[in-house]
C-alpha positions in Angstrom: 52.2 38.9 99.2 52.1 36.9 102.3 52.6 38.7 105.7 56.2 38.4 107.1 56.5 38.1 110.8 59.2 40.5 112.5 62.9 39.1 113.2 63.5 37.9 117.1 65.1 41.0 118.9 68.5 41.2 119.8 69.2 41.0 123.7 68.6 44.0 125.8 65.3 45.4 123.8 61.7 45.3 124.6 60.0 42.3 123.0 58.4 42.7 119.7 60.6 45.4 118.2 62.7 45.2 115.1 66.0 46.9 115.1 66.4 49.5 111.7 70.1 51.2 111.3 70.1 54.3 113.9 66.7 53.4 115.4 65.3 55.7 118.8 64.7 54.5 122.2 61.5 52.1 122.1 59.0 52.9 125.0 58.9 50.2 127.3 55.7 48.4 126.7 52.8 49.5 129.1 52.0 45.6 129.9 51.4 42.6 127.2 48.5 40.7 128.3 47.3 44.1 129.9 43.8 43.5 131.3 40.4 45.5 129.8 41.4 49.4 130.9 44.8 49.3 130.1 47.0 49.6 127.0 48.9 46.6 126.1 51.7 46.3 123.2 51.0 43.4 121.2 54.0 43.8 119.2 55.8 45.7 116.9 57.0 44.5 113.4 59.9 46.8 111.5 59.4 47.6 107.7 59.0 44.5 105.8 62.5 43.1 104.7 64.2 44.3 107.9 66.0 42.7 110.5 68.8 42.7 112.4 72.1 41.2 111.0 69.9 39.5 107.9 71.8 37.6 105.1 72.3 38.4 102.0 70.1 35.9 100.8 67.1 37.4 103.5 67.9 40.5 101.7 67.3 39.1 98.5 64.3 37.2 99.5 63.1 40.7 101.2 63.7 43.0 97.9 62.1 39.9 95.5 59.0 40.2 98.5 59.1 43.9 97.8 58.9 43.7 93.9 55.5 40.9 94.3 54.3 44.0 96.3 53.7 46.3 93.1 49.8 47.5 92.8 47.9 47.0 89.6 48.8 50.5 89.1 52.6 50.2 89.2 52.5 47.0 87.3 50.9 49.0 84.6 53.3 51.5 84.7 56.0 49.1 84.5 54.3 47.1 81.5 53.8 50.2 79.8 57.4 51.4 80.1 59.1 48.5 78.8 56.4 47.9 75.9 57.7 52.0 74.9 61.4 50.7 75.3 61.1 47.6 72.7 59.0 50.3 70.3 61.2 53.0 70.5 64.3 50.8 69.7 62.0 49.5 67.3 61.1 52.5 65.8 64.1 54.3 66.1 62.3 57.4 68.4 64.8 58.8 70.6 61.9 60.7 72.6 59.7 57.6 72.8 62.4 55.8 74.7 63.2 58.6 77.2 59.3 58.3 78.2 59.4 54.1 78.5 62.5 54.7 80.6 60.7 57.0 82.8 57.7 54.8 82.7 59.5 51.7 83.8 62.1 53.9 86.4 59.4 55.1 88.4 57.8 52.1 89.8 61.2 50.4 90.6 62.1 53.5 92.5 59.5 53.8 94.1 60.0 49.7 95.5 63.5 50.3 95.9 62.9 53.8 98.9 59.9 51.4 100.2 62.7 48.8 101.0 64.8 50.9 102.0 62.8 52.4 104.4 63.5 51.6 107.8 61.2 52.5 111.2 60.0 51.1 113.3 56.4 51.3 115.1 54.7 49.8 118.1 51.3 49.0 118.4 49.1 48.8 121.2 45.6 47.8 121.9 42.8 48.7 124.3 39.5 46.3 124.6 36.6 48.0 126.5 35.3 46.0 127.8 37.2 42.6 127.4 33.8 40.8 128.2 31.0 42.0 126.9 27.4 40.3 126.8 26.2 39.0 123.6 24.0 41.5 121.5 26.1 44.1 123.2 29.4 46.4 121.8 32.5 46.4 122.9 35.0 49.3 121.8 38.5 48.5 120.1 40.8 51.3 120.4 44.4 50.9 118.4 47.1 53.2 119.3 50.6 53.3 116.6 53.5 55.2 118.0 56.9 56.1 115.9 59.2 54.9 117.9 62.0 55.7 115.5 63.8 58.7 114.2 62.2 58.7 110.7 58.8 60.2 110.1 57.0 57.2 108.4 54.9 57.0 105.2 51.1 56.3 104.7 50.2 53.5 106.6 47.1 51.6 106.2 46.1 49.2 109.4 44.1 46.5 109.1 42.8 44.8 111.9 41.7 40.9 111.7 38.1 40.0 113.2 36.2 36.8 112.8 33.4 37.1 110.2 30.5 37.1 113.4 31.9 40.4 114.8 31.6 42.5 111.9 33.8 43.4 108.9 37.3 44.2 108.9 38.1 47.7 109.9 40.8 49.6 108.0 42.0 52.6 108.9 44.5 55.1 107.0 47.5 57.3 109.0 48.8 60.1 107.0 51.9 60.4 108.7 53.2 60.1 112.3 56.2 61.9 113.1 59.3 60.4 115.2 58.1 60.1 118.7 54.1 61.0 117.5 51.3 58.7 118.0 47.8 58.3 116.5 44.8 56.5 117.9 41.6 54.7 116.2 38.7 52.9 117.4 36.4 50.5 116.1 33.5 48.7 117.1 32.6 44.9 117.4 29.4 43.0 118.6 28.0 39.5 118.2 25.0 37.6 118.8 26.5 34.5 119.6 28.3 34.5 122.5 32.0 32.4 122.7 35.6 33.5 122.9 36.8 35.6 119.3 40.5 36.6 118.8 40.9 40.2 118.2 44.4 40.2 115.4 47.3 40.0 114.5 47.1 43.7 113.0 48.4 44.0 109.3 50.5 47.4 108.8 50.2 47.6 105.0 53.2 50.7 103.7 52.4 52.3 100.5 54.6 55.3 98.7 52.7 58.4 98.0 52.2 57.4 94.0 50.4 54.4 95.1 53.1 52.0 93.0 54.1 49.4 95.6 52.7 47.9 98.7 54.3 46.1 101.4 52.3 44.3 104.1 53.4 43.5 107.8 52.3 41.6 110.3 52.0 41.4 114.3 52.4 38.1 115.7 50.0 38.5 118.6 46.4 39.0 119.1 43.8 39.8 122.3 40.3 37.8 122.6 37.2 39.3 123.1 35.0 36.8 125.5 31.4 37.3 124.6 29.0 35.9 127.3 25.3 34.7 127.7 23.1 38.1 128.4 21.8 37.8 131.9 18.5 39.0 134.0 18.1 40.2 137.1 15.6 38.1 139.0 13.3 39.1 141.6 14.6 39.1 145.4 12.9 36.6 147.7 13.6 33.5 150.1 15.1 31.3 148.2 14.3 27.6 148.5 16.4 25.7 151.4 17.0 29.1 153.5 15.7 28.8 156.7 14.7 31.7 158.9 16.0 33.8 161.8 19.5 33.2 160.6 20.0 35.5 157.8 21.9 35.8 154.8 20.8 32.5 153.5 22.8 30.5 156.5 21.6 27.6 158.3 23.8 26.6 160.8 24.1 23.0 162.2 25.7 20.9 165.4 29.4 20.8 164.5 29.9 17.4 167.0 27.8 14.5 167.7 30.2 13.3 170.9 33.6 13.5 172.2 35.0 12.0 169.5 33.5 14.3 167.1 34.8 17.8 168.6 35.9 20.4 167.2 37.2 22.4 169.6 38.7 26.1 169.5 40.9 28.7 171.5 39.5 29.8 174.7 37.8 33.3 174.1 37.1 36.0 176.5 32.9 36.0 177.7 32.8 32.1 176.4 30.5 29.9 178.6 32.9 28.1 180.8 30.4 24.6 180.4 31.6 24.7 177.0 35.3 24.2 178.3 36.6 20.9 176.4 38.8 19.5 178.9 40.4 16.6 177.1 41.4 19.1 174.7 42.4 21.4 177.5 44.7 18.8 178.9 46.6 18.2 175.5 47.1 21.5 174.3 47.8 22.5 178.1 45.2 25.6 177.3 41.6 26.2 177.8 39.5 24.8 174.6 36.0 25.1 174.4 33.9 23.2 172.2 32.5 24.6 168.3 28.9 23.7 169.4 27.4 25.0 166.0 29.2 26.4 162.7 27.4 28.4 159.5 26.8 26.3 156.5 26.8 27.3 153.4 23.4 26.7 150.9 24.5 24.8 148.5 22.7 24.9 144.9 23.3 22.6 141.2 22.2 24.5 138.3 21.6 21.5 135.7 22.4 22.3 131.8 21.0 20.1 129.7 23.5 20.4 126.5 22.3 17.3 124.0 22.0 18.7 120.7 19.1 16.1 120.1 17.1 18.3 122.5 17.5 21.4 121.6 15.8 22.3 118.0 16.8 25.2 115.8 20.2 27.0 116.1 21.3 30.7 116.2 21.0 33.6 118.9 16.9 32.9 119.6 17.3 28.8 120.2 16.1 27.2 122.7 19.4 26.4 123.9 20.9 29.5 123.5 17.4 30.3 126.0 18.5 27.8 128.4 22.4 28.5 128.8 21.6 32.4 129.6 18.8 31.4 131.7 21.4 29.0 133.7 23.8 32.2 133.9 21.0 34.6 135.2 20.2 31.7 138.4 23.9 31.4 138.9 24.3 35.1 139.4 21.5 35.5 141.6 22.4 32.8 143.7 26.0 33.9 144.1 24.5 36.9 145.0 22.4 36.0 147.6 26.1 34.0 149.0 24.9 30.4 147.9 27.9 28.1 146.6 26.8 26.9 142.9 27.7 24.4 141.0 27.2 23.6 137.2 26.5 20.6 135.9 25.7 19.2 132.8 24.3 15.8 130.9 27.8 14.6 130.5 28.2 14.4 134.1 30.9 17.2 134.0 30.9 20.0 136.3 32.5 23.7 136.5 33.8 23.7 140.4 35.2 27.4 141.4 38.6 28.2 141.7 39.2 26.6 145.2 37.9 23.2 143.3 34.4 23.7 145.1 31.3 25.6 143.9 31.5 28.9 142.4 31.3 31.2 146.5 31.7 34.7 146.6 31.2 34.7 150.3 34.5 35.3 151.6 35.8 38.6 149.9 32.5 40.7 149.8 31.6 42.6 146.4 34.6 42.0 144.6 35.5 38.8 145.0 31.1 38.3 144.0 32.3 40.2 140.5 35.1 38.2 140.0 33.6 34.9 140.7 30.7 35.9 138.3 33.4 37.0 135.5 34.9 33.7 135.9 31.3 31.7 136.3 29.7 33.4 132.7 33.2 32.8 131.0 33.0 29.2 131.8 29.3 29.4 130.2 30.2 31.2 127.0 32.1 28.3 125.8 29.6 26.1 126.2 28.8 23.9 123.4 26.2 20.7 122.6 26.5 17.3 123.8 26.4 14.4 121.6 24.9 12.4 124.7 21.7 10.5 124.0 20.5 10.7 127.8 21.1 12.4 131.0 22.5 9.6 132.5 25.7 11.0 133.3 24.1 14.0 135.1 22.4 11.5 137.7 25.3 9.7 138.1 27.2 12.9 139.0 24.4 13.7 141.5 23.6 9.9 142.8 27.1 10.0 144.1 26.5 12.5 147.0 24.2 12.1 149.9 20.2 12.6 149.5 19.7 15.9 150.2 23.2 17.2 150.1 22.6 19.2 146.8 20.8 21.8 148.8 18.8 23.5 145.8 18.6 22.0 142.0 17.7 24.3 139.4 17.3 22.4 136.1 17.3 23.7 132.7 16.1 21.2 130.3 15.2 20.4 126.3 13.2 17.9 124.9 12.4 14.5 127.1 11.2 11.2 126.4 9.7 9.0 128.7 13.1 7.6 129.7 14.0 10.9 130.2 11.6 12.2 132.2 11.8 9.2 134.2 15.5 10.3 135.4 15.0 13.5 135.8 12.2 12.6 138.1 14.4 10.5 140.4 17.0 13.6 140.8 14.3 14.9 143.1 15.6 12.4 145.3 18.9 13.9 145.4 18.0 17.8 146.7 16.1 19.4 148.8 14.3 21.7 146.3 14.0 20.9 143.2 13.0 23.7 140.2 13.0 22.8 136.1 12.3 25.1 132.9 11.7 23.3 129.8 13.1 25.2 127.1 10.6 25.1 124.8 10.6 26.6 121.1 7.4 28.8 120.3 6.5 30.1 116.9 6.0 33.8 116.3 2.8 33.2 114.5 1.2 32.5 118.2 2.8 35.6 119.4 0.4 38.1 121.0 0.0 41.8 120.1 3.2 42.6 122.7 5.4 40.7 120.7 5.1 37.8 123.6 3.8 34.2 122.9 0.0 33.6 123.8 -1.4 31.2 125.7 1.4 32.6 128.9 0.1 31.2 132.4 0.4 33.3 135.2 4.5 32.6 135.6 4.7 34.2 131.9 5.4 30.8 130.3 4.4 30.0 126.7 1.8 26.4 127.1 3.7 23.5 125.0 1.8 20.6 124.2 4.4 18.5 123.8 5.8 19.1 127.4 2.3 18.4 129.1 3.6 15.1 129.5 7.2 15.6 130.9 5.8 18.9 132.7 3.0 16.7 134.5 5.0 13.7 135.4 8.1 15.9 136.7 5.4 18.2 139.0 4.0 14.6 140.5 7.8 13.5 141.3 7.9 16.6 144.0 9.1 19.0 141.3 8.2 22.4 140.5 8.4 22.4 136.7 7.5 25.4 134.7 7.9 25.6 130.4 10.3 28.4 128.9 12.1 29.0 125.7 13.2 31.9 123.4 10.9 34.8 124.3 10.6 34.0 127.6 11.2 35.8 130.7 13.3 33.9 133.2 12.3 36.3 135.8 8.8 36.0 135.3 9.3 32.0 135.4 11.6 32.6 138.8 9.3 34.6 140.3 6.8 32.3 139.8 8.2 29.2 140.9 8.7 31.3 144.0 5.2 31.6 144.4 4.6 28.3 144.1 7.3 27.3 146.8 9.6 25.5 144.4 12.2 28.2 143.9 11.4 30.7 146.3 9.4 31.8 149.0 8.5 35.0 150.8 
């Protein structure tokens, strides 16, 4: 029978419950929308047929619902009753219709106590963690609580999951008594990574000879965000750091003339030849000019997302290679207090929260957890382009100043001449520019490790087929090195570091 969703409550009680005839206090929900670490109640459907107020016709509707809920077992029992009815009037055999009336009674019955039962139960739900890499597990725990005066039945809970994070976990409570609560846990993990909706969860009642089942529904559900798996890449100078300033800053003349200052409040120890005085005069207190200001590096982390690059699909693609190598150079970078941006063919790019780059500079470590969380979430739903070219990603970077991208990381598929041609004239656009080439590799070339053969001394796998692009992109002022699945993107960063494209010591 199809799931019925729970009546609206009446005023003045916590959302999601479903009022019975002398029903106990509900707990006040610990939180809907509770974050990873913390119960949330995500509703809480009555018994099946019951509502508050409901018509007769609802209550007609509900007990017809309740009959289509008879098992194979109670239907047989039924059948079998009413064929020893017709026989024994038939037949004449007194005994035989005693038996056929019992046959036929007890299935009825038993739908007619399941309707009338009436508690309610609250359900609540616990991700850990709510993000969770792919190829990695993430817990589901389900608490039910009684929250009326009735003990309920057996309940079996059913828990909806899409068909990439496993089958459908079913779980069976005995009994809970009023006020009790019982707990169960289940596991989920996918190699893909995206955004999967965890729910509704189906309470399914059953009466103890198995006759009649009635199924119930939640109306909400959570969403488990599974993101690209990261590495952790080697510490070093990274490209457009300068030295003797520290933390990756490079500071710069805030003025070019008068007309150009910036000036500040007067501080105690400041150099009086800095005093602005045509500042001082209109603010009728000292002002001293801002002869120098921090600047943040800046990087671009290019994803190349045309599906006509990329061959292959699943987990071990090269563009499933690519997207988590983007998220481990994000990280890093945020790490080491750069402001990244991502950009991709299409031209589109994933500014931070403040409509910037992604920064966790301000607010220390974790504002730098935060802004990751919010950085990989952004990359997990990541899909192909049907773009031809990357001509909207040099557009997007032709717009700025040359030079004002700081460092360009580039993670690229397949190029054609064309291709290769416009990447080349990004160079123009960064200081430093850095490009992996995800390319596929068969296992048959794999070496007794596991790892492809032919690896140079950055770890990468030689491609023929991006000689070409890898040769023409190096000659542009590039430091291009081939990748793909199997791959190490730290070995690749830590060697473009030693070749001064990507880092330096």
């Amino acid at each position: 029978m199809p799931a019925q969703s729970p009546p609206p409550p009446p005023p003045g009680r916590p959302p999601g419950t479903a009022e019975g005839p002398q029903p106990g206090p509900a707990p006040a929900p610990h939180g809907n929308g509770a974050p990873a670490g913390a119960y949330g109640a995500y509703g809480t459907p009555g018994a099946p047929g019951q509502g508050a107020g409901g018509a007769q016709g609802t209550r007609r509707g509900s007990l017809r619902a309740a009959l289509g809920g008879l098992t194979t077992r109670g239907r047989s029992f039924l059948a079998a009753g009413l064929a020893a009815v017709v026989c024994a009037y038939a037949l004449g055999q007194q005994e035989l219709l005693r038996v056929g009336a019992l046959l036929a009674a007890l299935p009825l019955v038993c739908v007619l106590v399941l309707h009338r039962t009436r508690y309610r139960v609250a359900a609540y739900r616990r991700l850990s963690p709510a993000r969770v890499p792919a190829r990695s597990e993430a817990r589901v725990r389900l608490r039910m609580e009684n929250v009326s005066r009735l003990p309920t039945g057996l309940l079996m809970l059913q828990d909806r999951v899409p068909y990439v994070l496993g089958p459908r976990p079913r779980f069976m409570l005995d009994r809970i008594e009023p006020g009790g609560r019982r707990e169960v846990s289940y596991r989920v993990r996918s190699d893909m990574r995206g955004r999967y909706p965890l729910g509704p969860l189906q309470l399914r009642l059953t009466d103890p000879f198995g006759m009649c089942e009635l199924t119930s529904s939640f109306s909400t559900h959570d969403t488990l965000t599974v993101v690209p798996p990261t590495e952790t890449l080697p510490a070093g100078r990274t490209a457009g750091e300068t030295s003797g300033l520290g933390e990756g800053r490079s500071r710069a003349p805030a003025l070019a003339g008068d007309d150009d200052v910036i000036p500040r409040g007067y501080r105690h120890g400041d150099d009086l030849r800095r005093v602005h005085w045509r500042s001082t005069a209109r603010y009728g207190e000292l002002m001293v000019r801002r002869e120098e200001q921090p600047q943040q590096p800046r990087c671009t982390v290019l994803l190349d997302t045309r599906r006509t690059a990329y061959p292959g699909a699943g987990p071990d693609s090269p563009f499933e290679w690519a997207v988590a190598g983007a998220a481990s150079v994000c990280l890093h970078l945020l790490e080491r207090g750069y402001s990244v941006r991502l950009l991709t063919d299409t031209g589109a790019t994933a500014p931070g929260p403040d409509g910037g780059g992604f920064s966790a500079d301000r607010a220390g470590i974790a504002d730098t957890a935060n802004t990751a969380g919010l950085l990989l979430e952004t990359l997990a739903v990541v899909a192909h382009s049907e773009r031809p070219d990357l001509s909207g990603a040099w557009e997007m970077l032709r717009g700025g100043a040359a030079g004002r991208e700081g460092l360009l990381v580039a993670f690229l598929g397949g190029l054609d001449e064309e291709q290769t041609l416009a990447v080349a004239r990004m160079r123009q656009r960064a200081g430093r520019a850095v490009a992996f080439l995800a390319a596929p590799w068969s296992p048959d070339a794999a070496g007794p490790g596991g790892a492809p053969t032919g690896l140079g001394s950055g770890g990468a796998a030689a491609d023929p087929g991006a000689d070409g692009p890898l040769r023409a992109l190096s000659e542009a002022g590039w430091t291009a090195l081939p990748g793909g699945p199997g791959i190490s993107v730290a070995a690749l960063w830590q060697e473009a570091g030693r070749t001064g494209g990507a880092g330096r010591e």
